[in-house]
N, C-alpha and C positions, 0 to 999 in steps of 0.2 A: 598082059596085065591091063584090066580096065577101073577108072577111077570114078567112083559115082556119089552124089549125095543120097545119105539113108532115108527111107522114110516109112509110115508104118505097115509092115506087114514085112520088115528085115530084122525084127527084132530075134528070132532064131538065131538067125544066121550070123550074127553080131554078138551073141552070147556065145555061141558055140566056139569063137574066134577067142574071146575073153576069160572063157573059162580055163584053157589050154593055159592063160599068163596069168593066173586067178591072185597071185600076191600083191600083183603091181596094177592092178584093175580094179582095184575096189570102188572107186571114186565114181568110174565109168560105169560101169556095171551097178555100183546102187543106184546112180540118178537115172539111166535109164530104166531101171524097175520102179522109181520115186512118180517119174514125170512123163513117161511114154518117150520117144523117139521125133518126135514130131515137134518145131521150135516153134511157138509162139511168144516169146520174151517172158514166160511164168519162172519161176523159181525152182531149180534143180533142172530145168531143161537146156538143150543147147540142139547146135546144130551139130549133124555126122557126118562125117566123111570116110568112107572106106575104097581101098585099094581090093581089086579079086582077081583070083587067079584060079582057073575052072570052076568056076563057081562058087568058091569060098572067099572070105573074107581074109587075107596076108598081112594087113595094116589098116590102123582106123586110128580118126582122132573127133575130138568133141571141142564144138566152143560154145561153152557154156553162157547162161545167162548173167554170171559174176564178170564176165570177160576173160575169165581162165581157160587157157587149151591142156585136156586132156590128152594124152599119146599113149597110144599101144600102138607103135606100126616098126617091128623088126624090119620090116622091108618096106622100103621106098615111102620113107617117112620125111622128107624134103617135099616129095609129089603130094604125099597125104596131106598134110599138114597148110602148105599153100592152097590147096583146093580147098579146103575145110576154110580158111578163114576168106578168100574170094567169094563163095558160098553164103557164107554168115554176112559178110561187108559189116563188120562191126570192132572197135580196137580190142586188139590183145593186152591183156589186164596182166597177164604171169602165163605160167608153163608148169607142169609137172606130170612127171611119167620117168622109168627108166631112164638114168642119166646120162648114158648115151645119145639116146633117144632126142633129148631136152637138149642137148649140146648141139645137134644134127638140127632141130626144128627152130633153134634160134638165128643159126647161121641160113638158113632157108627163108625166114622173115625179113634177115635182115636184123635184127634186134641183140645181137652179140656185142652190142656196145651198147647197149642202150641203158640209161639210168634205174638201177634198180632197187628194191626196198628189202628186201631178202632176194639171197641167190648162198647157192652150194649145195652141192654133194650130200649125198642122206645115206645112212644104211638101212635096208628094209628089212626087219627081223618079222619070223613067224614062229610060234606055237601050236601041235597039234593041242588042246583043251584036256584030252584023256593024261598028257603031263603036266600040268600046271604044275608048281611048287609050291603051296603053300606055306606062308611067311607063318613062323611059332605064332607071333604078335596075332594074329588072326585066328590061329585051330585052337590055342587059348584063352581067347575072349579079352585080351588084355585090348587092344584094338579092332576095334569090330565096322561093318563095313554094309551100308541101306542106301537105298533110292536116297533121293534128300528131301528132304519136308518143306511145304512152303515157306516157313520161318527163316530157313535158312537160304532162300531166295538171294537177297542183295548182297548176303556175304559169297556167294559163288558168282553171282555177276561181275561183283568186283576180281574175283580171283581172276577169270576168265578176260577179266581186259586185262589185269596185271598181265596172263600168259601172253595174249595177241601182242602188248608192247614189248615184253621178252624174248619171245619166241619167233614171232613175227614181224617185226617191225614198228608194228602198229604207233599212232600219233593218238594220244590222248586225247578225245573231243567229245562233244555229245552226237555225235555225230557213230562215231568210234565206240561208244558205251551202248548206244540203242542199237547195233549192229552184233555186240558179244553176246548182249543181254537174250536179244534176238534167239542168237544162235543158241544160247546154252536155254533157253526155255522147250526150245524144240525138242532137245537132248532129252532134255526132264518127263515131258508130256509123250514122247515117245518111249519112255521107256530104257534110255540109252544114258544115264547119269549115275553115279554115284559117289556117295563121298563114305569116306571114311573117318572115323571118330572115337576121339580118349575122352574118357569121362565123361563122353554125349557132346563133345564138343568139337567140329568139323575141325578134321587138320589135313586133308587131302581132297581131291577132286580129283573121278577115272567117269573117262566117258567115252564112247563111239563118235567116231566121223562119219561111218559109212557102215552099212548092214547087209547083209546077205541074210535068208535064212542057213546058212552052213559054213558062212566065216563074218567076221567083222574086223573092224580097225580101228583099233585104238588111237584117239589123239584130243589134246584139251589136257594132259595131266598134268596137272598144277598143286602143290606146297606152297604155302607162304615161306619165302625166305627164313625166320625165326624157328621155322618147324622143320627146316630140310634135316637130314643125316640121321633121321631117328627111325629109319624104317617104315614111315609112313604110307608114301607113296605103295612099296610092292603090296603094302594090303590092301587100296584100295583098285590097285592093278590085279591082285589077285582077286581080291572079292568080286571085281564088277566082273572078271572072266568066269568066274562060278557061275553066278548067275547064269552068264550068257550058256553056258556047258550045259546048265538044268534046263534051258530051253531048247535045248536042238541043236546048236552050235557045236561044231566041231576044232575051228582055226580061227586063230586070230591073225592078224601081222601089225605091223605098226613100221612108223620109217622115224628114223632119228639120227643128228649129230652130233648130238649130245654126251660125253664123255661121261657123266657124273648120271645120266636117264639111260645109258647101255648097262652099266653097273643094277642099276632096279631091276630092267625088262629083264636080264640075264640071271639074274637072280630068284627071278618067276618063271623062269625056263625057258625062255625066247633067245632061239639062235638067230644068226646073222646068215637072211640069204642072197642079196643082190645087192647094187647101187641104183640109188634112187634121186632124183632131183627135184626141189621146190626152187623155182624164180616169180616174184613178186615186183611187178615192173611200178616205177613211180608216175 
């Protein structure tokens, strides 16, 4: 086993490792096709570290430019994971990757105690797209489901920090709002946004985290509390997976804890395939 930092001209050889765990990779695997392999402190890049064993790639892990470490390393992810951040010399902001995995690279930091902002166990569900389930509320027009219009800009900003304080932890600041706003504009301009709407009037938010051309990951889906339990959400869960299905997309996956958001994703046809971990360190 030899342990090395990536750099460019391993991006094969690091995909080919990724592809084989393609559910729990999405994060890793878009930002290196976002940002190259190579860290210069830009946005969506990090630094890599991988484990090889005859010549392949066994384990690998990312620290990103948010201070988040990425993990794919079934094997010798204590060695991966220490390297990766000695390499990087910069603090670890959180963790996520297979929950095992998360569990092994905390106790390897040292950070298994350490104050945290979000932490737990996920389930990661995937959808092949050729099953989607489409919700009546959508194939009948009663609820319908578009990119979103600039008009509707500050009302999904707001949604989207609503989500980060719900979902995430998140501290309301402006600090905290030019950071969602940030993110969900990205969403927008890429391409990777949508909301869903009665009577022309937004009552959901489905968006992408992370793209592949032949899978994506769902995550950002946000209701207003007033508007939960009406079936909202699976339309615009269903709609924005249409979309993505009429471009080339094959699979989705998504990771959740959420009791009340396994109920929607299951209902749009997404099974339960693994455990997954998000830790969000203070």
């Amino acid at each position: 086993m030899k342990l090395r930092e990536l750099c460019a001209g391993d991006e094969a050889l690091l995909e080919e490792f990724l592809r084989a765990h393609a559910n729990s990779s999405m994060f890793m695997r878009s930002n290196m096709r976002r940002a190259g392999i190579a860290y210069r402190g830009e946005t969506y890049q990090a630094t890599y570290a991988a484990a090889f064993r005859n010549g392949r790639v066994i384990g690998a892990a990312a620290h990103c430019w948010s201070g988040m470490v990425l993990l794919q390393a079934p094997e010798q992810t204590a060695e991966v994971v220490r390297a990766c951040i000695a390499w990087s010399g910069r603090p670890v902001r959180g963790l996520a990757g297979p929950a095992e995995q998360v569990h092994r690279a905390r106790v390897a930091l040292g950070l298994e105690n350490a104050p945290t902002a979000l932490e737990g166990d996920e389930e990661l569900y995937a959808l092949d797209l050729s099953e989607i389930i489409v919700p009546h509320a959508l194939s009948s027009g009663t609820v319908t489901c578009r990119p979103p219009h600039p008009g509707e800009r500050d009302t999904l900003c707001a949604w989207r920090m609503a989500y980060d304080i719900e979902l995430l932890g998140a501290i309301d600041s402006p600090e905290s709002r030019h950071r969602a706003a940030a993110f969900l504009d990205a969403q927008i301009a890429e391409g990777n946004a949508w909301v869903a709407l009665q009577d022309g009037v937004p009552v959901s938010l489905s968006a992408f985290n992370a793209t592949l051309p032949e899978i994506v990951q769902l995550g950002g889906i946000y209701t207003p509390p007033e508007l939960r339990g009406r079936g909202f959400a699976k339309v615009a869960v269903a709609g924005s997976l249409i979309a993505a299905r009429d471009r080339g997309v094959s699979r989705a996956v998504l990771f959740t804890g959420n009791p009340s958001a396994v109920r929607t994703y299951k209902a749009v046809g997404f099974r339960h395939g693994s455990d997954y971990s998000l830790v969000l360190l203070k």
